[in-house]
N, C-alpha and C positions, 0 to 999 in steps of 0.2 A: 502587522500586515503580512508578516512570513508564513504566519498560520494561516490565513486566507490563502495562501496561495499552492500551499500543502494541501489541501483540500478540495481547487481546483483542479490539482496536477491528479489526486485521487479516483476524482468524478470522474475526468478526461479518463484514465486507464479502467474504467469500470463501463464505460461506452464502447471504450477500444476492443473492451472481451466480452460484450453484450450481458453485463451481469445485471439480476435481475435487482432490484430494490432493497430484497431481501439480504442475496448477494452481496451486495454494496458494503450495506453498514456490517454485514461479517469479515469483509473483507478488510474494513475500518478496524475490528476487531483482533483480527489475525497482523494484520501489522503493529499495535499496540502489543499484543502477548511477543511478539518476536522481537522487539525492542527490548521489553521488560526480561526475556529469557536471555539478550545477548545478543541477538541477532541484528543489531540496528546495520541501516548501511553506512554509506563513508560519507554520506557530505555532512556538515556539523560535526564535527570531532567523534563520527561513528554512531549516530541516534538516530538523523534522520536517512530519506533513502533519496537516490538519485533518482529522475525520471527511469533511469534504463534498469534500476535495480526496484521500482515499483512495478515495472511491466513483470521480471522475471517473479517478481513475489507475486505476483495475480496468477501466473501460469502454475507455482507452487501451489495456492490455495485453492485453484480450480481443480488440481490435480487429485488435492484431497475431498473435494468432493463427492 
């Protein structure tokens, strides 16, 4: 169930930056490689990310757009 909900909190911040479809599942993308590099955020013992630290990872991803 915790994954369902990783995934809503996703969708919601992909609506929040009007990201396109496209978007989206890169943006899915981009948060998996930044785990996998190191980058996880802190809640779960540093793997997954908090609501406030997915918004700033959309802002980063957008950024490299």
């Amino acid at each position: 169930m915790g994954r369902k909900r990783d995934i809503q909190q996703i969708e919601a911040i992909a609506q929040e930056f009007k990201m396109t479809q496209e978007e989206r599942r890169d943006f899915g993308d981009f948060l998996e490689m930044e785990k996998i590099n190191g980058q996880g955020g802190t809640k779960n013992d540093r793997v997954d990310f908090t609501y406030e630290e997915l918004r700033q990872k959309a802002r980063e991803f957008l950024s490299l757009s």
